[in-house]
C-alpha positions in Angstrom: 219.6 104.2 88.0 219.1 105.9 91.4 218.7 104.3 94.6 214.4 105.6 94.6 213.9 104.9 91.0 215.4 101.2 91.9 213.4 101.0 94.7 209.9 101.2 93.0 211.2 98.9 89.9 211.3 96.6 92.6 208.5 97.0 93.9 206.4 97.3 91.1 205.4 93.2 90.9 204.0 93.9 94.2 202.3 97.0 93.6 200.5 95.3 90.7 199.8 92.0 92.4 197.6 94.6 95.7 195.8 96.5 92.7 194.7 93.3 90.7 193.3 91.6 94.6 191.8 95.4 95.5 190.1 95.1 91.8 188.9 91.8 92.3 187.4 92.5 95.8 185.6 95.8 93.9 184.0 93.5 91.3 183.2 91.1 94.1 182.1 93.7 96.4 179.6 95.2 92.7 178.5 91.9 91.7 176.6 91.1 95.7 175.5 94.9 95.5 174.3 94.3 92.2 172.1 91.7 93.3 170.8 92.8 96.4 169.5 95.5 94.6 167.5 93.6 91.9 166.4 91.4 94.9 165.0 94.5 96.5 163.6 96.2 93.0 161.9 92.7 92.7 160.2 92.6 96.2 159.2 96.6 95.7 157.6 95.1 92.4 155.6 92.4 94.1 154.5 95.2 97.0 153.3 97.7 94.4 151.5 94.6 92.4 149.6 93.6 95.0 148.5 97.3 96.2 147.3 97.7 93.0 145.4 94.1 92.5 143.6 95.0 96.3 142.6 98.2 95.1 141.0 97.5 92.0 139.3 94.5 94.1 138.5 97.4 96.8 135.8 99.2 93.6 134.4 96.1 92.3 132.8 94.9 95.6 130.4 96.6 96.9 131.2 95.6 100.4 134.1 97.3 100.5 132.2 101.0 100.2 134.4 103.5 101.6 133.0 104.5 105.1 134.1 108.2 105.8 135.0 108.5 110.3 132.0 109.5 111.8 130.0 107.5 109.6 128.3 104.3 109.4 127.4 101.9 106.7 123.6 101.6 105.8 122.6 98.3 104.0 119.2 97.7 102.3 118.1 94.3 101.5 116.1 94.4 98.5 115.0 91.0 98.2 110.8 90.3 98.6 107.8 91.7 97.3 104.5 90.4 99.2 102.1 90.7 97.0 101.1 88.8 93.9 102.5 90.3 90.1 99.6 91.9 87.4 100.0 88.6 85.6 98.2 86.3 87.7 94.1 86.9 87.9 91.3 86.3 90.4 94.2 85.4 93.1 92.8 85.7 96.0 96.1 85.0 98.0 99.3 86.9 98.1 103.1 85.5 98.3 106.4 86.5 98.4 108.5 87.0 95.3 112.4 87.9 94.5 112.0 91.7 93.1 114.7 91.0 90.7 112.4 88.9 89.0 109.9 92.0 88.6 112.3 94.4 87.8 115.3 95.8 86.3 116.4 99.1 88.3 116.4 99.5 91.9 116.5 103.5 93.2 117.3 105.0 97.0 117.1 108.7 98.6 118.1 109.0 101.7 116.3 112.9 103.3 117.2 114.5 106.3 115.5 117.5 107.3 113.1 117.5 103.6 116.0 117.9 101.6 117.8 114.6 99.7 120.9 114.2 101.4 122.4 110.7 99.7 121.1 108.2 96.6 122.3 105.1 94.9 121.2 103.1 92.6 121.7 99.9 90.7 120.6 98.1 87.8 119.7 94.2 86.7 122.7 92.5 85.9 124.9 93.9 88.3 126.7 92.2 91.2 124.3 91.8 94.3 121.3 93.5 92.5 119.3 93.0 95.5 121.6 95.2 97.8 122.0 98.6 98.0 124.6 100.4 100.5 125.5 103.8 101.7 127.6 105.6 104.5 125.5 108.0 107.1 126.4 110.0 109.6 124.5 109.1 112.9 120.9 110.5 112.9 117.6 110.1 111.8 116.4 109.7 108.0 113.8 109.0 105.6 115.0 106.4 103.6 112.8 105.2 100.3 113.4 102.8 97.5 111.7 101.9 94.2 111.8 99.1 92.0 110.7 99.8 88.5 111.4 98.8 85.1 111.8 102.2 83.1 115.0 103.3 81.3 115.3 106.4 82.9 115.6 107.3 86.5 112.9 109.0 88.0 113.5 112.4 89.8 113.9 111.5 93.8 114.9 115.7 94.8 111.3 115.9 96.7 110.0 112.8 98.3 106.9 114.1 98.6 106.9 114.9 94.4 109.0 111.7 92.5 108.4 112.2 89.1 108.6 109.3 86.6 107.7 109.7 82.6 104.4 109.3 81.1 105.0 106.0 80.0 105.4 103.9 83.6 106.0 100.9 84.2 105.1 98.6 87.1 107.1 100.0 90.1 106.8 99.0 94.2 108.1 101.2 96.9 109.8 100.8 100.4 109.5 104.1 102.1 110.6 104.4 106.3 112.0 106.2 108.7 115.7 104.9 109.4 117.9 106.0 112.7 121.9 105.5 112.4 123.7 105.4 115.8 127.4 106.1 115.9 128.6 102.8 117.4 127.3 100.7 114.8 125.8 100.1 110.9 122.3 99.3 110.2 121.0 96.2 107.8 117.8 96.6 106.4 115.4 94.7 104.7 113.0 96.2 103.1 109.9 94.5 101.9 108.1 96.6 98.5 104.9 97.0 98.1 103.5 97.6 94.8 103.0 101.5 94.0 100.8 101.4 90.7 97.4 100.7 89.2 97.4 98.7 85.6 94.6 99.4 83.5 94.4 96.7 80.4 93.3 96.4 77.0 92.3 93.4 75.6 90.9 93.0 72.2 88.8 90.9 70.5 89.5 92.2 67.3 92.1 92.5 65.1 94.4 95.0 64.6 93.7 96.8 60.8 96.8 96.6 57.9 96.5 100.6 58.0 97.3 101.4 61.6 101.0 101.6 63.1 100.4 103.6 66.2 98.3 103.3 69.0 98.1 106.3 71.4 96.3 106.3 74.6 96.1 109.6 76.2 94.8 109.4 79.7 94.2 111.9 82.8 93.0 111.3 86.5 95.6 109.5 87.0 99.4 111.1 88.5 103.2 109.9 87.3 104.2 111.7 90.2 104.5 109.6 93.7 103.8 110.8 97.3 106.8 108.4 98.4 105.5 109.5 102.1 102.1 108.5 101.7 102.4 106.0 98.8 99.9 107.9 96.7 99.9 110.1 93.5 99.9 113.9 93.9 99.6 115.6 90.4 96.7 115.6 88.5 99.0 114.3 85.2 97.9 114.3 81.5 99.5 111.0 80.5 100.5 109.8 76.9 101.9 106.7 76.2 102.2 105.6 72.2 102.5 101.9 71.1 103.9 101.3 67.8 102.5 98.0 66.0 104.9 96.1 64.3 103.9 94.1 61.1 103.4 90.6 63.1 101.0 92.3 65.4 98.6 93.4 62.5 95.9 90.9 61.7 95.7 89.5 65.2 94.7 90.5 68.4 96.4 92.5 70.7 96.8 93.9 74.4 97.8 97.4 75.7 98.4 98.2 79.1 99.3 101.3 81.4 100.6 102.3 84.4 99.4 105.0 86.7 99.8 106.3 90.4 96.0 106.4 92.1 95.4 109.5 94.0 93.4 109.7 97.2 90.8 112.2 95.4 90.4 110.4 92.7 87.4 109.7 90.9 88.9 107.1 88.1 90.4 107.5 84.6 89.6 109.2 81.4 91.2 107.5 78.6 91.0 108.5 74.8 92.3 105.1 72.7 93.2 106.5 69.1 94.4 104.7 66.3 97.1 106.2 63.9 97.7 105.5 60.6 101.5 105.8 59.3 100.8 109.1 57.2 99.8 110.3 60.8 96.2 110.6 60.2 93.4 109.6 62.8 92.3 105.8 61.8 89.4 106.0 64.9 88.8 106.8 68.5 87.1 105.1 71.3 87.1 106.7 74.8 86.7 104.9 78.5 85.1 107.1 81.1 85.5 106.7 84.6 88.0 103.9 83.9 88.8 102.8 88.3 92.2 102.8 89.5 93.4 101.1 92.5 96.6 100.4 93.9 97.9 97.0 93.0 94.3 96.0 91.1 94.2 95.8 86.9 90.8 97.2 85.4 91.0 95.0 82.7 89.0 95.7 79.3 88.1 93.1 76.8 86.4 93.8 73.3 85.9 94.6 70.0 88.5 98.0 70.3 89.1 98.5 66.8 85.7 97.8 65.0 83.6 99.9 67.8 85.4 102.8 67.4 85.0 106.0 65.1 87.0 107.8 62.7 84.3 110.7 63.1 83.6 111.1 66.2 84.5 109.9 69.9 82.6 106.4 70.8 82.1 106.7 74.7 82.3 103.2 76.5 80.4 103.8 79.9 80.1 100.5 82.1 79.4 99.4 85.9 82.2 97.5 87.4 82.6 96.9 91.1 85.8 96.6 93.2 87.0 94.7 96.2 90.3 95.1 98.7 91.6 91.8 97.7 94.4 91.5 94.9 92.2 90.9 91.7 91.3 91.6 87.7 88.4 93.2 87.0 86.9 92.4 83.8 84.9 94.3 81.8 83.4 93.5 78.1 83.0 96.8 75.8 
């Protein structure tokens, strides 16, 4: 053997003693790496969990509306009506009254300039019902709300022409002029006043086996709100149909309707007709010059089904008389 080849056979031991210590150290040196780095992938985990948990909080509370720079957040306060509801009669007195209790959708449109610039609604049964919010830019609006109680929104492009479907409901209105500043939000509450006329049906009567429909076809009256000046402003032909279920036949029965009173307007036609289920005419009975006034029920009461005529229309005229107080009128037929 050769003095080199002696020399690492010597040293061999020695060689493999440094590579077993530099392995060891490697492992040592993987293992703390190893676990600093799940440490870290853990904390990242937590970070991203949390981003996520604030953001879906962030879309179910609507505090948290994004406000765009250079706007301001607008809060209405839906919360009190001040007059007294169509159910209670001869009240002389008026009190306030949650409008949740009255109703089940609330609409706004915000204009600027005659033209909608912002809406929002919300419906019963969501969170803070009573409270609708939106982000303006600084400047002055028209701001209007309405309370009502049918299905389907009504059209809010015109403030001046809302249009809501022949069949209405009982709706109330907020309608005023807001002005956003640029250093601060506005809350709002705004008190609704009721926007509609009721006109009742009450009969003495009962309702025959052979009718399953009852129409009541009416004109003089508008479905389409002056939000400005709280009135009606069409001249609307106005159908609503009522079907009668089995329990309702053989007893008496009450139909009402909804309608906006117009400034020029000189009361209510309305044709009653009862409708067989093979569609044919059972009778009519017609009310002329049936009065409308804003938060007042003309209420009816009589034999509905027994005066009327399969033939011919049966005219009911009357004298009724009005006042400025919240009240039913009643009238016999």
């Amino acid at each position: 053997m050769n003095t080199k080849n002696h020399a690492v056979a010597e040293d061999f031991p020695n060689y493999c003693q440094r590579v077993s210590k530099d392995s060891l150290s490697l492992r040592i040196e993987c293992t703390l790496l190893k676990t600093l780095l799940m440490k870290a992938l853990t904390y990242i985990s937590v970070f991203l969990m949390c981003l996520l948990f604030a953001s879906c909080q962030k879309v179910a509370v609507d505090d948290d509306i994004d406000v765009p720079e250079g706007k301001n957040l607008v809060t209405f306060n839906v919360g009190i009506y001040q007059q007294l509801p169509f159910t209670e009669v001869n009240a002389a007195k008026t009190r306030a009254q949650d409008i949740a209790s009255l109703c089940k959708h609330l609409d706004l449109a915000v204009y600027q300039g005659g033209e909608r610039v912002a809406k929002a609604s919300k419906d019963a049964g969501d969170k803070d019902f009573n409270t609708l919010s939106i982000a303006l830019s600084p400047g002055t609006y028209h701001a209007v709300i309405l309370a009502h109680n049918q299905d389907k929104s009504p059209t809010t492009t015109d403030a001046e022409k809302i249009g809501f479907n022949s069949d209405m409901s009982d709706t109330f209105l907020w309608s005023q002029d807001i002005t956003v500043t640029e250093d601060k939000g506005l809350d709002i509450d705004a008190n609704m006043h009721r926007a509609v006329a009721m006109v009742r049906i009450v009969t003495t009567d009962v309702v025959p086996d052979n009718v399953s429909t009852v129409q009541l076809y009416y004109t003089g009256g508008s479905s389409t709100l002056n939000a400005l000046t709280g009135e009606g402003c069409v001249n609307s032909r106005q159908t609503v149909k009522r079907s009668v279920s089995d329990d309702m036949k053989g007893k008496t029965a009450t139909f009402e309707i909804y309608t906006f009173p117009k400034s020029d307007s000189k009361g209510l036609k309305l044709v009653v007709t009862a409708i067989a289920a093979n569609g044919q005419t059972v009778f009519t009975h017609t009310f002329e010059n049936v009065p409308v006034v804003r938060n007042q029920v003309t209420q009816y009461k009589g034999a509905l089904f027994t005066n009327g005529s399969a033939e011919s229309d049966t005219s009911s005229k009357f004298r009724i008389t009005t006042d400025d107080e919240w009240t039913t009128v009643d009238k016999t037929f």
